[in-house]
Backbone of each chain as ProteinMPNN parsed JSONL, in Angstrom:
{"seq_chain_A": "XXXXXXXXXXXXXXXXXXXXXXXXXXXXXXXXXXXXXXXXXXXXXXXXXXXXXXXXXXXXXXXXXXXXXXXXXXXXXXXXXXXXXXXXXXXXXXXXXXXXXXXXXX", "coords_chain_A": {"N_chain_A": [[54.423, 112.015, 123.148], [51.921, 112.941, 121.142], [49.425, 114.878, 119.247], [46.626, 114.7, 117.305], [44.241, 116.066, 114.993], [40.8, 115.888, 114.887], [39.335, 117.048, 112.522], [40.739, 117.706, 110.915], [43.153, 116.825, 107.756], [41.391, 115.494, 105.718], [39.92, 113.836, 103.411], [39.585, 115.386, 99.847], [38.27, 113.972, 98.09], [35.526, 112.029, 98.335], [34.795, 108.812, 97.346], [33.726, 106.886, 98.85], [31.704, 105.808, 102.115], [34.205, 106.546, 104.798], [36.157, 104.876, 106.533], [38.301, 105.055, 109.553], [41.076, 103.883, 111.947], [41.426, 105.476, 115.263], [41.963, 104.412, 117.652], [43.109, 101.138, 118.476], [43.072, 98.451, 120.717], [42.876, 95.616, 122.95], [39.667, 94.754, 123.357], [38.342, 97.176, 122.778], [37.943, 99.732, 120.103], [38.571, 103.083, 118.417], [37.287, 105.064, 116.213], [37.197, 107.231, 113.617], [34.538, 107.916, 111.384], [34.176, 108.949, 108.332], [31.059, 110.703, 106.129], [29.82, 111.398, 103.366], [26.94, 112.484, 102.147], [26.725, 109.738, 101.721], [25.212, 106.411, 102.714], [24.164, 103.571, 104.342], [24.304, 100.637, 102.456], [21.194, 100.016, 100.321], [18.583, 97.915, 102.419], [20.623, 96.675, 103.424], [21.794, 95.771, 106.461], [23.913, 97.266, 109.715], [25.104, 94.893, 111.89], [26.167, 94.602, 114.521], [28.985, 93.226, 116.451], [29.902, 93.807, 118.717], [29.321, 96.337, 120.958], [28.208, 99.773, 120.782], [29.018, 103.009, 121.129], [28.12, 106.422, 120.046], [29.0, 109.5, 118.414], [28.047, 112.079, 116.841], [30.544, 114.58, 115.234], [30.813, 116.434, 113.467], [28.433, 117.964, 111.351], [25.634, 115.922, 109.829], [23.102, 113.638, 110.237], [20.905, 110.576, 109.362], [19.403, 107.821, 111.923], [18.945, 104.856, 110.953], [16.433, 101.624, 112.498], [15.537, 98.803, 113.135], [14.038, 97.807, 114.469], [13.191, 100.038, 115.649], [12.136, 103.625, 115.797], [13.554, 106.471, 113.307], [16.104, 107.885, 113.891], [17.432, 111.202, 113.978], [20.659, 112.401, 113.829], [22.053, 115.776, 115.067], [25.393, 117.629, 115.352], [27.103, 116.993, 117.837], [25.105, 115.369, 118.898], [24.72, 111.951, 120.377], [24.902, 108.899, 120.638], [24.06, 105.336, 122.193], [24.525, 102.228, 120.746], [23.394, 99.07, 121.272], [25.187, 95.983, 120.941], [24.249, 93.689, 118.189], [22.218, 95.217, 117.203], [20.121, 96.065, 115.129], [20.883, 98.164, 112.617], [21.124, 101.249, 110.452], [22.974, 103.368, 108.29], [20.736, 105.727, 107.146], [20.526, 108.576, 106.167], [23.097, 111.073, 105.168], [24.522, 114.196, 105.167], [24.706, 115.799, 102.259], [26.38, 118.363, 101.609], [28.536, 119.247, 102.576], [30.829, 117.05, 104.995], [30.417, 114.688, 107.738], [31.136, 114.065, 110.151], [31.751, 111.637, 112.601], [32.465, 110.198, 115.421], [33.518, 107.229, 116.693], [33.06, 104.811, 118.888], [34.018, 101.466, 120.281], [32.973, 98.614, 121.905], [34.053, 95.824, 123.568]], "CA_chain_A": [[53.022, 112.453, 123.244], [51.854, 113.578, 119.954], [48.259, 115.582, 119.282], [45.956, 114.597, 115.976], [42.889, 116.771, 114.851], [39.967, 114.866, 114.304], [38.802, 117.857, 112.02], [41.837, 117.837, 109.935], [43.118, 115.526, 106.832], [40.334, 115.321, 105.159], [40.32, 113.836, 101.978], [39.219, 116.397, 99.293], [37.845, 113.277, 97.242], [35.288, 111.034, 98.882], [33.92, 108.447, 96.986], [32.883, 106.124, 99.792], [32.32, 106.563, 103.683], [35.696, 106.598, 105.212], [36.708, 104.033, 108.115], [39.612, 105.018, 109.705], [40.91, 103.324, 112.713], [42.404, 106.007, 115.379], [43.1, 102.793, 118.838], [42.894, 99.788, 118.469], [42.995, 97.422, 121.704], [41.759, 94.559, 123.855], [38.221, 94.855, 124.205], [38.152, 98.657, 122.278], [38.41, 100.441, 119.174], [38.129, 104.357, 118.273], [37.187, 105.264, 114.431], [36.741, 108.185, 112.919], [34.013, 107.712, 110.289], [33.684, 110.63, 107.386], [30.598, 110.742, 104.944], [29.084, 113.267, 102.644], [25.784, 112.019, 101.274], [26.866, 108.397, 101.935], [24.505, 105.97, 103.532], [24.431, 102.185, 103.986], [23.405, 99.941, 100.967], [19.473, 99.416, 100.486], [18.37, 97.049, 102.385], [21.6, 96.255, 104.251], [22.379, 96.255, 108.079], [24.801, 96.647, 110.862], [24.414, 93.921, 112.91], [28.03, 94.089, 115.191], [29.079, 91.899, 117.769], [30.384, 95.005, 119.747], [28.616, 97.702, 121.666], [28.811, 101.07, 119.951], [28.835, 104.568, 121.245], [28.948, 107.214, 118.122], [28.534, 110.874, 117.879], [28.062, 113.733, 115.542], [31.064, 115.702, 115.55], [30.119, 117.894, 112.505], [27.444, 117.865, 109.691], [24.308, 115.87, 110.398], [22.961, 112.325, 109.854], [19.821, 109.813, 110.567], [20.39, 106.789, 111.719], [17.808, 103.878, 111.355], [17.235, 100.661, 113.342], [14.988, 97.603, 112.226], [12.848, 97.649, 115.499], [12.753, 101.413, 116.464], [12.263, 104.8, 114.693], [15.094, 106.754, 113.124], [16.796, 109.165, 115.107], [18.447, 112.308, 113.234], [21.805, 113.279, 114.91], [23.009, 116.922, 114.7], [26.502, 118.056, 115.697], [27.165, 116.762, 119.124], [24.146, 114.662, 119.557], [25.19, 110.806, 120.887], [23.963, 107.357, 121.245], [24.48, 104.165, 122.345], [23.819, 101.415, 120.204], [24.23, 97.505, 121.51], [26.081, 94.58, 120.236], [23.436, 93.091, 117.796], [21.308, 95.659, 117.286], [20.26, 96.205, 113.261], [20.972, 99.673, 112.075], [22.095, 101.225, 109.286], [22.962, 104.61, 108.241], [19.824, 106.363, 106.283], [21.072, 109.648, 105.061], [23.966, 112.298, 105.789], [24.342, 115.687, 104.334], [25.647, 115.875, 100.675], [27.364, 120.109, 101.094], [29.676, 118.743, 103.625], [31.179, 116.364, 105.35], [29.75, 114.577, 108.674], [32.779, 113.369, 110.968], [31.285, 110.923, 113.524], [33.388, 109.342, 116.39], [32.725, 105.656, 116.829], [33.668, 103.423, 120.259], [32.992, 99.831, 120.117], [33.741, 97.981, 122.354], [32.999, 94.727, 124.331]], "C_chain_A": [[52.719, 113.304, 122.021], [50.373, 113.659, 119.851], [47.602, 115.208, 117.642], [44.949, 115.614, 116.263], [41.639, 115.919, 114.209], [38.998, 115.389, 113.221], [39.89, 117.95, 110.768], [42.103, 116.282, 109.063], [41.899, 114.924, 106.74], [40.2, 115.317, 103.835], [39.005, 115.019, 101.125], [37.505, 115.176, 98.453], [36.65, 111.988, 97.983], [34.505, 109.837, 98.407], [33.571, 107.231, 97.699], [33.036, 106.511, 101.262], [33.684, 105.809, 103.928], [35.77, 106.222, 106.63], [37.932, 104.599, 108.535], [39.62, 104.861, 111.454], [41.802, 104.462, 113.568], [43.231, 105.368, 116.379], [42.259, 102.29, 118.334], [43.47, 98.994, 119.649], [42.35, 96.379, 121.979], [40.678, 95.35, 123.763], [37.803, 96.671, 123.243], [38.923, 98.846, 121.12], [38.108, 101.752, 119.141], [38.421, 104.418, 116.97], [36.577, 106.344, 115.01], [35.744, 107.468, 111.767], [33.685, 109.048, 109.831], [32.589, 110.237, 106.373], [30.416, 111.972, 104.473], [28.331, 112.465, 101.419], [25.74, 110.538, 101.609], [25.499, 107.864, 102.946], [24.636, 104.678, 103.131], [23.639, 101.694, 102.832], [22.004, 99.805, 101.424], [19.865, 98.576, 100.726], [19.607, 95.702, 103.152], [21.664, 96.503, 105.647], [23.515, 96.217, 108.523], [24.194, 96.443, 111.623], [25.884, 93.519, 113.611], [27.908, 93.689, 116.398], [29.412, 92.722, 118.876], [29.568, 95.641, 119.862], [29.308, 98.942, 120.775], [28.1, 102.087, 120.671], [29.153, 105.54, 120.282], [28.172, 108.119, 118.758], [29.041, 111.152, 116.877], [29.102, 114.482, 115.902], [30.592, 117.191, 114.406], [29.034, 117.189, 111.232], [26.07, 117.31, 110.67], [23.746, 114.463, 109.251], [21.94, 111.406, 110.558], [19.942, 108.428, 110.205], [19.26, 105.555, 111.897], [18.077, 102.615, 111.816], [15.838, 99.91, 112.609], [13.872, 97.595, 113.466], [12.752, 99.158, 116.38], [12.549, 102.682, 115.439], [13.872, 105.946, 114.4], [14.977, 107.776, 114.152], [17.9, 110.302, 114.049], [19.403, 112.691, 114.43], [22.292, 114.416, 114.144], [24.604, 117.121, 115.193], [26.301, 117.838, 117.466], [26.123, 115.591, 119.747], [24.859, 112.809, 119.549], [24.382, 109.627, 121.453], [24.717, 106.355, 121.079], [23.711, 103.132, 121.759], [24.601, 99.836, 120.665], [24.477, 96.818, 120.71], [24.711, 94.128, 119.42], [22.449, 93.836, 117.3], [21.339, 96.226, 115.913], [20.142, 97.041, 113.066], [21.447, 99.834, 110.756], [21.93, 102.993, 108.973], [22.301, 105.345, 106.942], [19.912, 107.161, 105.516], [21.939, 110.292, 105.809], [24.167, 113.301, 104.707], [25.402, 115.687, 103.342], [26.861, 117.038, 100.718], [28.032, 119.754, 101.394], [29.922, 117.589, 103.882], [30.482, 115.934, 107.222], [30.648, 113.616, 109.482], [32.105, 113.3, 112.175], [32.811, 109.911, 114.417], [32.62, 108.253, 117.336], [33.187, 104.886, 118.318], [33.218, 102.602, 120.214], [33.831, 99.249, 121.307], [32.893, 96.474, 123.192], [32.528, 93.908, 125.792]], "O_chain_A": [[53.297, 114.386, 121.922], [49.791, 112.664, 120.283], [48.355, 115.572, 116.739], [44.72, 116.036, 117.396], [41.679, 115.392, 113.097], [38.044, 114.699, 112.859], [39.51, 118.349, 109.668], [41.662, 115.163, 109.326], [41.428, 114.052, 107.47], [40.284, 116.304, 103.104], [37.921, 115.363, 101.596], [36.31, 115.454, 98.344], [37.192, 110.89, 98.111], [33.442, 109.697, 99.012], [33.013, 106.41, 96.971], [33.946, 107.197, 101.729], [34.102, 104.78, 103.397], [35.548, 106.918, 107.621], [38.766, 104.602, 107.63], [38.77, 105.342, 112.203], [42.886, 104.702, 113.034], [44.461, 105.408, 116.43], [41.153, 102.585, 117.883], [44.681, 98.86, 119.476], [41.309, 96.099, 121.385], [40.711, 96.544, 124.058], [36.639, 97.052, 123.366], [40.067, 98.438, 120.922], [37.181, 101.951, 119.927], [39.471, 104.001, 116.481], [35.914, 106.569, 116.022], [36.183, 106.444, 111.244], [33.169, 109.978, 110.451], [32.995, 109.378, 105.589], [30.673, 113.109, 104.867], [28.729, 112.024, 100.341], [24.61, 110.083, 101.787], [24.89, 108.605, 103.719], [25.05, 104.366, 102.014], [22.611, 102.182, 102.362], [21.649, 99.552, 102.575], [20.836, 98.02, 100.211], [19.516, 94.486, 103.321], [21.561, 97.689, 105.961], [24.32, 95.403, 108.071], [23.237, 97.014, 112.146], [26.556, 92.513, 113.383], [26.98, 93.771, 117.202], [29.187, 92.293, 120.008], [28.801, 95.732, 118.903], [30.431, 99.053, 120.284], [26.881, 102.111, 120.837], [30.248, 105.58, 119.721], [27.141, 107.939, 119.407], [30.0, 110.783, 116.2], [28.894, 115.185, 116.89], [30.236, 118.358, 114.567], [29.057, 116.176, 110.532], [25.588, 117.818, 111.682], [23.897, 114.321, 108.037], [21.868, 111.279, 111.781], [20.274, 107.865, 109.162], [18.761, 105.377, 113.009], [19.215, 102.146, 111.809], [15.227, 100.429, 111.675], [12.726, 97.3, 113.126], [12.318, 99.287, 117.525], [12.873, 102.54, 114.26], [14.874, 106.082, 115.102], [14.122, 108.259, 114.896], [18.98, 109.982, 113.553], [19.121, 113.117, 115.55], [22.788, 114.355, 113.019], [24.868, 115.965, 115.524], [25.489, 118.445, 118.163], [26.292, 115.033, 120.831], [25.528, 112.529, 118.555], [23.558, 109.499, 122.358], [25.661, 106.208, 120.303], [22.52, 102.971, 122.029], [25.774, 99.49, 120.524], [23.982, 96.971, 119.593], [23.783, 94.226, 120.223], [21.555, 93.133, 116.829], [22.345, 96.793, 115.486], [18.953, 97.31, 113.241], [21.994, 98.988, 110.047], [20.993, 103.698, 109.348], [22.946, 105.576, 105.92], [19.592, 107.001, 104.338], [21.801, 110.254, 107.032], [23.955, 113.11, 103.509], [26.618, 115.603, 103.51], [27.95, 116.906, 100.159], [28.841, 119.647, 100.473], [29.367, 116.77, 103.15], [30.105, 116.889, 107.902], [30.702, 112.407, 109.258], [31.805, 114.29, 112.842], [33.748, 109.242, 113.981], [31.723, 108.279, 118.179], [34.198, 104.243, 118.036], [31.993, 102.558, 120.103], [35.028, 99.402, 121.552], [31.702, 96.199, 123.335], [31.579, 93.124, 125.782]]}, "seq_chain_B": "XXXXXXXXXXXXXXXXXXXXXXXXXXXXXXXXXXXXXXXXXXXXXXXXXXXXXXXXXXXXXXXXXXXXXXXXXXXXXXXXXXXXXXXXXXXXXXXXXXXXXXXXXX", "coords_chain_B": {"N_chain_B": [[15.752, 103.616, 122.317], [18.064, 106.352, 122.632], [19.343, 109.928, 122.141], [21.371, 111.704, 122.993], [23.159, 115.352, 123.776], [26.765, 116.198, 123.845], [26.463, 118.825, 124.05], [24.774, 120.081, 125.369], [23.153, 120.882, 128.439], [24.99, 122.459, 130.368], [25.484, 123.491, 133.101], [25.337, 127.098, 134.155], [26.915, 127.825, 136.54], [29.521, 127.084, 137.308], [31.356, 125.939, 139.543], [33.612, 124.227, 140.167], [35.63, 122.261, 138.31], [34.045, 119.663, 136.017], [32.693, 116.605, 135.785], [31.625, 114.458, 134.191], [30.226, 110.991, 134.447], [29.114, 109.092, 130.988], [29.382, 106.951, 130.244], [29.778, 103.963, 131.877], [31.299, 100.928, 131.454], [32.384, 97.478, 132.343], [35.772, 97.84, 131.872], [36.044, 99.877, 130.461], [35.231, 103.37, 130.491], [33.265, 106.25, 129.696], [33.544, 110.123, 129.785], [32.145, 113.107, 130.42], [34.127, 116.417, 130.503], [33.735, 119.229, 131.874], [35.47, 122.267, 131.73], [36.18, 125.89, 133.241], [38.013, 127.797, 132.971], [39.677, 126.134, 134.648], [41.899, 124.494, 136.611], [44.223, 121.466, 137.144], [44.764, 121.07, 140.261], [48.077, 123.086, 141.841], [51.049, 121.78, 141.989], [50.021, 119.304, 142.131], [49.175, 115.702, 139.913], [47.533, 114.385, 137.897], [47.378, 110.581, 137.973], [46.755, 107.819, 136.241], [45.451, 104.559, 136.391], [44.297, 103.596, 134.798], [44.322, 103.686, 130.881], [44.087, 106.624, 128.791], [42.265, 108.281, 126.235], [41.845, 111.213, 125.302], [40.035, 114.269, 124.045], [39.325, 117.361, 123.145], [36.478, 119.145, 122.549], [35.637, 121.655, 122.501], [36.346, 124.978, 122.975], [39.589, 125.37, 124.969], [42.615, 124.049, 125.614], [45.396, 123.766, 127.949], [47.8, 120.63, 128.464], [50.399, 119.544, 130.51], [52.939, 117.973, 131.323], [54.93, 115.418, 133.469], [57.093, 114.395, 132.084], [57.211, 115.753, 129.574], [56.851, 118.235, 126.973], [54.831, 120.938, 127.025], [51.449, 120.313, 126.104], [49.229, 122.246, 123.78], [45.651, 122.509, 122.921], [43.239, 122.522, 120.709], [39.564, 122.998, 119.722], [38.568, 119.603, 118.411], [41.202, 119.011, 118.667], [42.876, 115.686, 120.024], [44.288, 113.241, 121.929], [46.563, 110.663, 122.783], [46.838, 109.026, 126.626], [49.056, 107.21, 127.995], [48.178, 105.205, 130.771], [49.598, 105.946, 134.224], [51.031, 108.013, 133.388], [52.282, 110.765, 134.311], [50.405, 113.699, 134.453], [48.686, 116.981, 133.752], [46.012, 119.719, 133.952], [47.15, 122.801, 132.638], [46.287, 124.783, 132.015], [43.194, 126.547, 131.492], [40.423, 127.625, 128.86], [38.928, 130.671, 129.879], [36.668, 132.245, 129.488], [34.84, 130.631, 128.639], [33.129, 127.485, 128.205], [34.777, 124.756, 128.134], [35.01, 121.681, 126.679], [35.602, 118.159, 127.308], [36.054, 115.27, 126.019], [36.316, 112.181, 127.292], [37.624, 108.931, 126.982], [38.327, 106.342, 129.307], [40.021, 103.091, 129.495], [41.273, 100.049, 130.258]], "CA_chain_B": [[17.172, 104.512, 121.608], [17.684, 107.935, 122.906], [19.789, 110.523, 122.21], [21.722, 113.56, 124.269], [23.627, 116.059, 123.061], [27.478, 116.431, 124.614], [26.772, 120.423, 123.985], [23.59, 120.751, 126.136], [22.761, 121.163, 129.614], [25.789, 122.772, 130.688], [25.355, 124.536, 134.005], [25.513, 128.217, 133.579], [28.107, 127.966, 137.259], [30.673, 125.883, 137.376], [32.36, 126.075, 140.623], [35.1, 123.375, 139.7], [35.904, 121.534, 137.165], [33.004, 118.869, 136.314], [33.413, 115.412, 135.955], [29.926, 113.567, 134.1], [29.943, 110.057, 133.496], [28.131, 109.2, 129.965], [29.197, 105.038, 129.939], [30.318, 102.996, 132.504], [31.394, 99.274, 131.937], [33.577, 96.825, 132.712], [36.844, 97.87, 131.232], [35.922, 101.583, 129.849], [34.387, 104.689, 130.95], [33.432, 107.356, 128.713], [33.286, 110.801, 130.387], [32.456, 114.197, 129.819], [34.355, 116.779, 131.467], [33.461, 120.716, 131.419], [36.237, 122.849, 132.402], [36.085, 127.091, 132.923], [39.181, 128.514, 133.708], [40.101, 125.433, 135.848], [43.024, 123.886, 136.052], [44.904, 121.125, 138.311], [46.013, 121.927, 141.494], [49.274, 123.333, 142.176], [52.021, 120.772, 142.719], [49.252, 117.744, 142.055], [49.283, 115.388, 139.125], [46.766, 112.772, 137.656], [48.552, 109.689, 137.901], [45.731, 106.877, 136.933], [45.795, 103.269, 136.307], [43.673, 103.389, 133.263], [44.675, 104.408, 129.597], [43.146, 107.558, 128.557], [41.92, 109.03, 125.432], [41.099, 112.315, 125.418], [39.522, 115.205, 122.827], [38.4, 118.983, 123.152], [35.244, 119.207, 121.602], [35.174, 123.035, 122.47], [37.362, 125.403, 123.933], [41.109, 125.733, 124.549], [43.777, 124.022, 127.601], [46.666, 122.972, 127.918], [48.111, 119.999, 129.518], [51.047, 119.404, 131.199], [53.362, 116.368, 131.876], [55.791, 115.119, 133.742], [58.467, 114.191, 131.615], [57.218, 116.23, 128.44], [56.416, 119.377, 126.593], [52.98, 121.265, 127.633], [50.124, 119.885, 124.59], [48.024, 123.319, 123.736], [44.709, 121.893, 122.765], [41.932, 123.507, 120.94], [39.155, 121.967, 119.446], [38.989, 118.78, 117.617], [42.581, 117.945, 118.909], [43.006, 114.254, 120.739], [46.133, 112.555, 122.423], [46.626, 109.393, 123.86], [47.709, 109.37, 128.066], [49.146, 106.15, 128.651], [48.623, 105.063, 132.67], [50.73, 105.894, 134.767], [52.019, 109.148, 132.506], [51.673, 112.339, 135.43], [49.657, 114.649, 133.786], [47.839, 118.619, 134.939], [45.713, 120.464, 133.137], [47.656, 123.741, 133.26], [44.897, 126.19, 131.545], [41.499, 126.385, 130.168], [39.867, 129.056, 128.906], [38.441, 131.026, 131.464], [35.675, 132.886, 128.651], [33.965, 130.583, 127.437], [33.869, 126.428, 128.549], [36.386, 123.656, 127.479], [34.15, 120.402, 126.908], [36.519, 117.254, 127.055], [35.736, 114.077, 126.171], [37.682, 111.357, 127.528], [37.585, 107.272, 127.248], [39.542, 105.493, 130.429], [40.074, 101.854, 129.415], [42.245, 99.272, 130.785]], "C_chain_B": [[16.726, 105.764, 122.186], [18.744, 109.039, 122.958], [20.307, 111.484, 122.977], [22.74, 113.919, 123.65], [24.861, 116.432, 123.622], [27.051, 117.819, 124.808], [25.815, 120.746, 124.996], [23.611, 120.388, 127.436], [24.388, 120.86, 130.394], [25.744, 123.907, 131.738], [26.137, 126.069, 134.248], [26.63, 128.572, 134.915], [28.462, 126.938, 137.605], [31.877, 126.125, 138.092], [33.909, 125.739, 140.368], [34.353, 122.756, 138.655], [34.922, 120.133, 137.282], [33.492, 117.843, 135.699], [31.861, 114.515, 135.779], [30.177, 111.821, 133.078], [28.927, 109.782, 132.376], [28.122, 107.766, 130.145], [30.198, 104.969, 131.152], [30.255, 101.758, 132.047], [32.795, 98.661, 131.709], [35.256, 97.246, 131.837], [36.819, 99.113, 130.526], [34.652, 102.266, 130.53], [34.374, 105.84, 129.951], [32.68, 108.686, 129.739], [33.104, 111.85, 129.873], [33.025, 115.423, 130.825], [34.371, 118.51, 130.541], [34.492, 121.59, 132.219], [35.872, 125.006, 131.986], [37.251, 128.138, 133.369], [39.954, 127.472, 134.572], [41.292, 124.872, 135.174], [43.308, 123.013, 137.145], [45.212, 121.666, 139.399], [47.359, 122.127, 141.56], [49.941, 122.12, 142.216], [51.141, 119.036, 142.536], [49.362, 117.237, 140.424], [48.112, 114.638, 139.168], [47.311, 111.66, 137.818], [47.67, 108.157, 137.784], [46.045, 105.714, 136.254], [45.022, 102.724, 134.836], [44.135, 104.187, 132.228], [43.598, 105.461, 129.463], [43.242, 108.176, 127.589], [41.445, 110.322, 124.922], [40.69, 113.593, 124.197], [39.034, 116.146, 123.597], [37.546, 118.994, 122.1], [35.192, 120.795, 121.334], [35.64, 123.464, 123.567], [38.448, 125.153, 123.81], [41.683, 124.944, 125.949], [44.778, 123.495, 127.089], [47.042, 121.871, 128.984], [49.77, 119.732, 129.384], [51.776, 118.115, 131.821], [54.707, 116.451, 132.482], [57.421, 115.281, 133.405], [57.968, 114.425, 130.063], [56.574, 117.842, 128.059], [55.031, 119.409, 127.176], [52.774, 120.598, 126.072], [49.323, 121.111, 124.952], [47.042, 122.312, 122.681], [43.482, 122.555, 122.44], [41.304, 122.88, 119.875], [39.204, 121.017, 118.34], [40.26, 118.194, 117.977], [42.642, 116.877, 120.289], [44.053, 114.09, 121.017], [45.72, 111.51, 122.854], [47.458, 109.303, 125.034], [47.928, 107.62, 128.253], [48.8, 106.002, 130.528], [49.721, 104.936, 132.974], [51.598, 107.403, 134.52], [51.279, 110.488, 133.232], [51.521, 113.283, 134.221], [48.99, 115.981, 134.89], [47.197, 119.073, 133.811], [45.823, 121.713, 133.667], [46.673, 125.056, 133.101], [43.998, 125.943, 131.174], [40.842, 128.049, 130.067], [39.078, 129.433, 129.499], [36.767, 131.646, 131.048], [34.333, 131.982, 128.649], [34.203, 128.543, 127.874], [34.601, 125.83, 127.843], [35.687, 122.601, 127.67], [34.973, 119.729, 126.217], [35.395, 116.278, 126.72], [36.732, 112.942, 125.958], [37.404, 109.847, 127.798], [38.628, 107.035, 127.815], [39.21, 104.225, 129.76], [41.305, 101.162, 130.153], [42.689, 98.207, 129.991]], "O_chain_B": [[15.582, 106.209, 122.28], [19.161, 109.117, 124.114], [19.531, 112.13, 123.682], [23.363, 113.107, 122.966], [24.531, 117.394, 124.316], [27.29, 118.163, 125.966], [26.036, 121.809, 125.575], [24.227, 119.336, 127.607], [24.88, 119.811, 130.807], [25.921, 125.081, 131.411], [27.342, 126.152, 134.485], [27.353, 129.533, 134.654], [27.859, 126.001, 138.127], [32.998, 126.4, 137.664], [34.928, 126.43, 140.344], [33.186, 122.696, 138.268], [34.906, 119.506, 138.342], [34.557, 117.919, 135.087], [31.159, 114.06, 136.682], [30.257, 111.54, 131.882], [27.792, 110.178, 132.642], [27.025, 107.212, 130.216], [31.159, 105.711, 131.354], [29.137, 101.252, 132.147], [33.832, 99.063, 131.183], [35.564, 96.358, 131.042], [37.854, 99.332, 129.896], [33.56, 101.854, 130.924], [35.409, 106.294, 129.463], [31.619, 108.509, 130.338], [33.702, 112.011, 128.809], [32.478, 115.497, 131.925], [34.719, 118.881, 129.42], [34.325, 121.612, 133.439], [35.478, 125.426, 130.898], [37.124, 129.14, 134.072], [40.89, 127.917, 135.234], [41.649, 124.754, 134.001], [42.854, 123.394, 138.223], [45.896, 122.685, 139.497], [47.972, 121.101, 141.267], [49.189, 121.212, 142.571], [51.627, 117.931, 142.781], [49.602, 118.116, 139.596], [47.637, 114.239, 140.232], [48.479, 112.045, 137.772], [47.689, 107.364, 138.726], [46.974, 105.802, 135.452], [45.213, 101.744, 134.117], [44.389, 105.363, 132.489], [42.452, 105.312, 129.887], [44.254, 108.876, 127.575], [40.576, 110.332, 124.049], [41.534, 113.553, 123.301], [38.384, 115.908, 124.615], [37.858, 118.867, 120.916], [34.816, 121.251, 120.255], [35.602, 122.965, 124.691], [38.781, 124.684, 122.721], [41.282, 125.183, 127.088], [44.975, 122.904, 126.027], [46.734, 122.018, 130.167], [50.326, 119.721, 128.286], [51.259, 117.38, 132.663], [55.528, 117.312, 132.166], [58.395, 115.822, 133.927], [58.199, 113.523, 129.258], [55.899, 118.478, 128.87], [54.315, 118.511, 127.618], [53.61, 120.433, 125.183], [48.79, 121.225, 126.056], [47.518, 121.542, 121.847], [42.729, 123.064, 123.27], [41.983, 122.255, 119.06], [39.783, 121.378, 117.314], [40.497, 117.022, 117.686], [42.464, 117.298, 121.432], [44.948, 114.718, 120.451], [44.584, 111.358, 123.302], [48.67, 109.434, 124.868], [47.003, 106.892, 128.616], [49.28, 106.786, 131.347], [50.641, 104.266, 132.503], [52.521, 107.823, 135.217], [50.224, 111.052, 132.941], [52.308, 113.526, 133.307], [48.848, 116.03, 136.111], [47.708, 118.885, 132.707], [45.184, 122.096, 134.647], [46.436, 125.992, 133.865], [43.868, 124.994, 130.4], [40.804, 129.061, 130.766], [38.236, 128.607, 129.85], [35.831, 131.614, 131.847], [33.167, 132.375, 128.654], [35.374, 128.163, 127.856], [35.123, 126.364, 126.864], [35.562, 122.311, 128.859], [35.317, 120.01, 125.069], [34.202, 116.377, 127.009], [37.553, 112.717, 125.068], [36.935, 109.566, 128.901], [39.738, 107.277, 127.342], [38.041, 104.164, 129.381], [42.238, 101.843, 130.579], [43.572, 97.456, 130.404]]}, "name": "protein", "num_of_chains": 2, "seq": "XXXXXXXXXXXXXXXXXXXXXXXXXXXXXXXXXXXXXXXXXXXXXXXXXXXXXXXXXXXXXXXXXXXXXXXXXXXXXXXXXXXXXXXXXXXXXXXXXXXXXXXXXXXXXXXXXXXXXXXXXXXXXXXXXXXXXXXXXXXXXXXXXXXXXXXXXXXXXXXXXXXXXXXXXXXXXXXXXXXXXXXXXXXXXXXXXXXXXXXXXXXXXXXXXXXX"}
C-alpha cells in the first residue's frame, strides 16, 4: 500500500499541458492533468468517447463547450462532462500551475 | 453544464461521518465523504467488493489495515484499496473537517 501526492512532482519546466495517467482499468481511467497558461489549440476540440468527471484541484481555469457557455472553475469546483460532448480548454492561469483530476470512464 | 464545488455546503454539524454520492453508474461511484474527528468503529473493518481510490482534499486521517502499516494522510495524498483489503479509518482531525474523495469501481 503505497501513498502519492497529487500536489507533489511537479515539473519545474512546463512547456506543454501535462497528461499523466495515475489507474488505468476496464471501463476507467484517473489523470492528473497540470497546466500553466496552457489551453487547447484554436479552434480545436475534445470530442471523447468516454464520460468525464474533472475538477480544479489548484489554480483556476475556463472551460468552453461548442453548444453551451463557458464555465470558469476555481479550486474545487467540478463537472461532469459526457462522452461526445465538444469542449476544449479556453484559458488557465499563467503565475501557477492548475492541477485538475480527470475520471473518464464508460 | 453545471458546476459544484467539493468545498461548499458542508454542514456546520456533523454528527457522523458523511457519506455524499456525486456519480453513480454502472461500474463506478464517485463519492464525497466529510469526516470530523470520526473514525471506524472499534473492532469493525470496511471490507468491500469494489476497488477504491481514495484522496484527502483537506484535512488529516489515518487509515488502518489489516495486514499493513497505518497510511497518515494529509492533503493531496491518494492510495489505491484493492477489494477485499480490511481497512478503518483510525483518526481524523477532530478541528477542522477531512474532505475525502473516493472512486469505487469494479
Amino acid at each position: 500500500m503505497k501513498k502519492s501526492n497529487i500536489f507533489e512532482n511537479i515539473p519545474t519546466h512546463i512547456p506543454e499541458e501535462l497528461f499523466e495517467d495515475i489507474l488505468i482499468k476496464k471501463g476507467i481511467k484517473i489523470e492528473r492533468i497540470i497546466s500553466k497558461g496552457h489551453t487547447t489549440d484554436k479552434f480545436e476540440w475534445y470530442e471523447q468517447k468516454s464520460n468525464e468527471w474533472v475538477i480544479v484541484l489548484k489554480g483556476e481555469a475556463i472551460l468552453s463547450f461548442e453548444n453551451a457557455s463557458d464555465i470558469r472553475l476555481k479550486e474545487g469546483d467540478y463537472l461532469h462532462i459526457d462522452a461526445y460532448i465538444k469542449h476544449r480548454v479556453s484559458w488557465t492561469k499563467l503565475e501557477s500551475e492548475t492541477i485538475w483530476l480527470a475520471i473518464h470512464y464508460t
